[in-house]
LUMMI-7915 format. One line per field, with one value per residue (C-alpha): residue number from 1; residue in one letter; x negated, y, z negated. Coordinates in pm, 1 decimal. Example, Ala and Ser with C-alpha at 12.3 -4.5 7.8 and 13.67 -1.06 7.14 Angstrom:
# LUMMI-7915
pos: c(1	2)
code: c(A	S)
X: c(-1230.0	-1367.0)
Y: c(-450.0	-106.0)
Z: c(-780.0	-714.0)
This chain:
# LUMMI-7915
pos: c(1	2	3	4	5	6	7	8	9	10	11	12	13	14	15	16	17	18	19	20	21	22	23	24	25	26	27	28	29	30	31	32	33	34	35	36	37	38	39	40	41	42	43	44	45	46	47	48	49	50	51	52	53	54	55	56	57	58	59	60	61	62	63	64	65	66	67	68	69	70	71	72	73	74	75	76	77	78	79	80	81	82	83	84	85	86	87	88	89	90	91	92	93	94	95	96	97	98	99	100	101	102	103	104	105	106	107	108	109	110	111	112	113	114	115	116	117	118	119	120	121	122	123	124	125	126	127	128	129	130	131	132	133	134	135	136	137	138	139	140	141	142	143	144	145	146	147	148	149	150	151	152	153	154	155	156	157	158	159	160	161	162	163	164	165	166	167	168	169	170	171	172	173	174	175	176	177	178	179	180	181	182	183	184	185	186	187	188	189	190	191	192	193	194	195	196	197	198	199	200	201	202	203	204	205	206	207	208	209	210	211	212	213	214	215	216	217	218	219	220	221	222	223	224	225	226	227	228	229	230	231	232	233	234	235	236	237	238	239	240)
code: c(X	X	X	X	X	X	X	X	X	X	X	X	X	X	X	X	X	X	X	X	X	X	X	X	X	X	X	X	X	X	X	X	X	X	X	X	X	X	X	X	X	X	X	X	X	X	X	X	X	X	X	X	X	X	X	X	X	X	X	X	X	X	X	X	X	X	X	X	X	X	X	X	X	X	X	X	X	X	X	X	X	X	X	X	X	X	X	X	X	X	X	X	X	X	X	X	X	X	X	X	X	X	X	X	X	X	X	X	X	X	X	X	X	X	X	X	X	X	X	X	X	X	X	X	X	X	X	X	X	X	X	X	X	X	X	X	X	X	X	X	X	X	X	X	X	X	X	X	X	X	X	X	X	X	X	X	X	X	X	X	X	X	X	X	X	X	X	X	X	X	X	X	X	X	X	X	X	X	X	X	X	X	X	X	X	X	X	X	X	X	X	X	X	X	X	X	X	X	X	X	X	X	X	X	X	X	X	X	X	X	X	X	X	X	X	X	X	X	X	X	X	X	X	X	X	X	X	X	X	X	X	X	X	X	X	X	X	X	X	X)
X: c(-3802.7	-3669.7	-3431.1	-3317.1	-3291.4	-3039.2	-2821.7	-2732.9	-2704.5	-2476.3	-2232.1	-2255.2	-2100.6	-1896.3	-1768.6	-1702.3	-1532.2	-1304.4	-1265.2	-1203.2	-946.4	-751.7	-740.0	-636.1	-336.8	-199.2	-275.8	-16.9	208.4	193.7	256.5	528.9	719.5	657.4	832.3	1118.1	1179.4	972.7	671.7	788.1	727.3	1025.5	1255.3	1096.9	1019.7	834.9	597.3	598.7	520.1	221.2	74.0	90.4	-101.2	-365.1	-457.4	-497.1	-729.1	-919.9	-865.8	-1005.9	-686.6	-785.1	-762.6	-401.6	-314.5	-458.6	-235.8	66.4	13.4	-90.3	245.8	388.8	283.4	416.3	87.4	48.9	177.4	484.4	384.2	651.6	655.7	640.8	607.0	521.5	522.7	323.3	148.3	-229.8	-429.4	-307.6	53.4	8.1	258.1	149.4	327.8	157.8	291.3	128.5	223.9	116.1	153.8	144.2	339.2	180.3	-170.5	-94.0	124.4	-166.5	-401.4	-214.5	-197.1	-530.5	-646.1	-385.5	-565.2	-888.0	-846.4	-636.7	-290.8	-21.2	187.5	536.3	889.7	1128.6	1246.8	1033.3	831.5	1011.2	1273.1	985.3	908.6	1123.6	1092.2	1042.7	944.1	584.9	526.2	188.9	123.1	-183.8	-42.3	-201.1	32.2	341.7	556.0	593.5	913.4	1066.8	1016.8	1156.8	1476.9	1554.8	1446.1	1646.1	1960.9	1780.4	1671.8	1427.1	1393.8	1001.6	751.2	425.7	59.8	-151.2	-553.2	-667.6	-966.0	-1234.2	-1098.0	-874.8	-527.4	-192.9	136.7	337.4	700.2	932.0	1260.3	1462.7	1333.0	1696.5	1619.2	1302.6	1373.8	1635.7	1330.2	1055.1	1321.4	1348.2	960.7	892.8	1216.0	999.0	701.9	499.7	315.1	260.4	-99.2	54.8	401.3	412.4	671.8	535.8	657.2	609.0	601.7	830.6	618.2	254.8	63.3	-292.4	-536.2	-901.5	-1149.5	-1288.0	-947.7	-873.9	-1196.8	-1024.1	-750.5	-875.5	-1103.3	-778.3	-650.4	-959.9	-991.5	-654.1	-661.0	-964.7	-699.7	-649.2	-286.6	-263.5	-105.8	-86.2	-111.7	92.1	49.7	193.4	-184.0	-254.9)
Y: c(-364.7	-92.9	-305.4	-439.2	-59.1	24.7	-275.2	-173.7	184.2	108.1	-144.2	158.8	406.1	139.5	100.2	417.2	541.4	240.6	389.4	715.7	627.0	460.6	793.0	1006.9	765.2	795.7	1164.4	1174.6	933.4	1127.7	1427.7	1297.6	1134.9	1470.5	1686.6	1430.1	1402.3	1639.8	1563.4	1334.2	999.7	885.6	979.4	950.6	565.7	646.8	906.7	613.8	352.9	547.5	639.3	268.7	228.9	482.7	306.9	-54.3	111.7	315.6	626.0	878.3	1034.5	1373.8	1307.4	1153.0	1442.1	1722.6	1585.4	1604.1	1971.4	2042.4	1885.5	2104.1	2429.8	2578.5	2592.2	2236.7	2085.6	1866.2	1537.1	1373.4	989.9	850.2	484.7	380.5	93.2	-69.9	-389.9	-536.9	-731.4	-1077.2	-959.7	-900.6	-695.1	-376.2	-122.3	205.9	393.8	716.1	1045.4	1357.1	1745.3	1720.5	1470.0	1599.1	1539.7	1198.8	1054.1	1164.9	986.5	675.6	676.0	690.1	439.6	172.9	296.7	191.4	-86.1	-227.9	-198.0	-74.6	219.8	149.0	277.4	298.9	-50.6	-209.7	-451.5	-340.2	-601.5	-892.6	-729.0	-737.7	-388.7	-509.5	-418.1	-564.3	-607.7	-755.7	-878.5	-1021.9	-1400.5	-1442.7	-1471.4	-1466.7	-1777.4	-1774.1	-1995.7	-1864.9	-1474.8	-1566.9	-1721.1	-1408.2	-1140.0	-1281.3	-1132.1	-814.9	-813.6	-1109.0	-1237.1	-1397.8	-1517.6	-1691.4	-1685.2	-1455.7	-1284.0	-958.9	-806.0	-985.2	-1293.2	-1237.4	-1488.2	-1275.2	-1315.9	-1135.6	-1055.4	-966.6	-799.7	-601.8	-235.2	-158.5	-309.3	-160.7	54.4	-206.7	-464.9	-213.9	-147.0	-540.9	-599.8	-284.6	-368.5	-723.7	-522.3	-575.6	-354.8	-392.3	-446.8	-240.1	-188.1	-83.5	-73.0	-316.6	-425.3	-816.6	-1002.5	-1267.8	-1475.0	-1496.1	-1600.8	-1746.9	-1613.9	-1836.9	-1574.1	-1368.9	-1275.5	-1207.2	-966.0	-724.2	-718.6	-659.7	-389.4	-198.8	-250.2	-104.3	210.6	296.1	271.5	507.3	777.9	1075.2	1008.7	686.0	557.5	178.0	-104.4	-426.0	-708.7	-1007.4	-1208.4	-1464.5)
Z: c(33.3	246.1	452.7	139.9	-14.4	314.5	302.1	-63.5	10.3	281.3	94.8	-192.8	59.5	193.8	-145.6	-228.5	76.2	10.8	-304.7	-207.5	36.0	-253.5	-448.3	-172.5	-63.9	-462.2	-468.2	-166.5	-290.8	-647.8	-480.5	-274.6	-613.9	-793.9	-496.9	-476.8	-865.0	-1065.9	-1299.4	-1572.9	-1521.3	-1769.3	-1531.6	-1192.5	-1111.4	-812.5	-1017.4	-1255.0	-984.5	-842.4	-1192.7	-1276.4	-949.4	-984.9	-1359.5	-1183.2	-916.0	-1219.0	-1055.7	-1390.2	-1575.5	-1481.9	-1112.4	-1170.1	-1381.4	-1151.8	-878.3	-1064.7	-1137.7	-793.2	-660.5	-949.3	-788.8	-477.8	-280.1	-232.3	123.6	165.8	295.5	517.2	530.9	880.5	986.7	1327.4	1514.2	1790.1	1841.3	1801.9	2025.3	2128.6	1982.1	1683.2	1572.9	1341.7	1106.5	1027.3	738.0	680.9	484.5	719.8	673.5	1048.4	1257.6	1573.0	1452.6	1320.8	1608.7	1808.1	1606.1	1562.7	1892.2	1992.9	1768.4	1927.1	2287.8	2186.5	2054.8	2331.7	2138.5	2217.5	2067.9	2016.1	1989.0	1670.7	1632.1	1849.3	1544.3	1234.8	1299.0	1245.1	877.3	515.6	307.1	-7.6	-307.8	-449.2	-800.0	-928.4	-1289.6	-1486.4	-1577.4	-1910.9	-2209.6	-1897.6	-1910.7	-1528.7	-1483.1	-1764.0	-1610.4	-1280.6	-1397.9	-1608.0	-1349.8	-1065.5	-1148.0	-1150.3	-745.7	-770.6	-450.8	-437.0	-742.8	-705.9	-723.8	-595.5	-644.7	-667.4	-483.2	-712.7	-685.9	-1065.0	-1107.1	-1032.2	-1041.8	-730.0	-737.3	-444.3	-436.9	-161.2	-153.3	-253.2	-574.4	-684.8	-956.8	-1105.6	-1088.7	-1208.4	-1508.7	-1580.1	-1624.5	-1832.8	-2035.0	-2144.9	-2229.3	-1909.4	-1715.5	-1356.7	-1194.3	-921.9	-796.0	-417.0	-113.7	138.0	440.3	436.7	782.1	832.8	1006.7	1026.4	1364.7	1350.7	1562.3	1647.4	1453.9	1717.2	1810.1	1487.1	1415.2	1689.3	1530.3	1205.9	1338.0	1487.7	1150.3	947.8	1175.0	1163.9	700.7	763.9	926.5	639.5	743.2	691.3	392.4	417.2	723.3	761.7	1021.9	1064.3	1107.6	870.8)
């Protein structure tokens, strides 16, 4: 009974660190809209984009709305948005896109966790070549006439539609479009009443390489211990 006690204490912490990991990386990306754009999210996409975000991820309202406020005031830091580069092992190449208050602390830190897990930290340019910037759009399918959506968003930036699942396992559709055309995109789909899932920048991998699993688990475990950074705002990889 106590073993059994443990293991569900430990997937509750688990859990919740996940979760708490979430909130912080909106609270920076909230902040970082509000300091580009100001508070209102009628005229800030990005503010708009990262609201729409912390909703799907049920972060509580008064969370969302004591980070705006807090990005509001002059007291709170200015997060600059850094992305670094570097590869995996067995060449797998890895973005790191993180949001610091101190670029010595995180380059440091990104660093080390490339070290020990036998990666490699890389220069500017070195990877990003092998990934797309694009914009990500997910949306719940039901009552969406999926062929009938694509053909009228692609003259907005529509570049990708198809299926996709969310963490538990829930039908999605995904939508792709050149970063350039976010906000034109994001205007199309709330224009037809829809509301994004989420809406993120992601950098998408061109091609995916597949590794036999225990390969793969060291991979994934540089990948893990670098999202638990404070820094870090979001990995990418091009495993499948």
């Amino acid at each position: 009974m106590g073993r059994i006690f443990e293991t569900r204490k430990a997937t509750m912490f688990a859990r919740w660190n996940k979760m708490a990991k979430i909130f912080t990386r909106i609270s920076k990306d909230i902040v970082i809209a509000v300091k580009a754009s100001g508070p209102n999210p009628e005229t800030n996409p990005a503010l708009r984009r990262a609201i729409q975000n912390a909703r799907a991820a049920n972060m509580p309202k008064d969370k969302v709305d004591a980070a705006v406020k807090r990005a509001s005031g002059q007291e709170q830091n200015n997060y600059e948005v850094v992305l670094y580069e570097g590869y995996a092992p067995h060449g797998i190449a890895v973005l790191v896109e993180t949001a610091t208050d101190n670029v010595v602390r995180t380059v440091a830190n990104v660093r080390m966790h490339f070290k020990n897990n036998s990666g490699n930290f890389g220069t500017t340019g070195s990877v990003g070549f092998l990934f797309s910037h694009m914009g990500v759009f997910r949306l719940d399918p039901k009552g969406v006439d999926a062929e009938a959506l694509e053909l009228d968003l692609i003259d907005f930036g529509l570049e990708e539609m198809g299926e996709g699942q969310g963490e538990k396992g829930e039908p999605q559709l995904v939508l792709r479009c050149a970063f350039k055309n976010f906000g034109q995109l994001q205007h199309a789909i709330e224009q037809r009443g829809l509301t994004p899932l989420s809406a993120e920048s992601e950098y998408v991998a061109q091609n995916l390489l597949e590794l036999p699993e225990d390969q793969a688990t060291e991979v994934l475990k540089l990948v893990d211990q670098m999202e638990q950074d404070e820094d870090v705002q979001r990995v990418f990889h091009n495993l499948r």
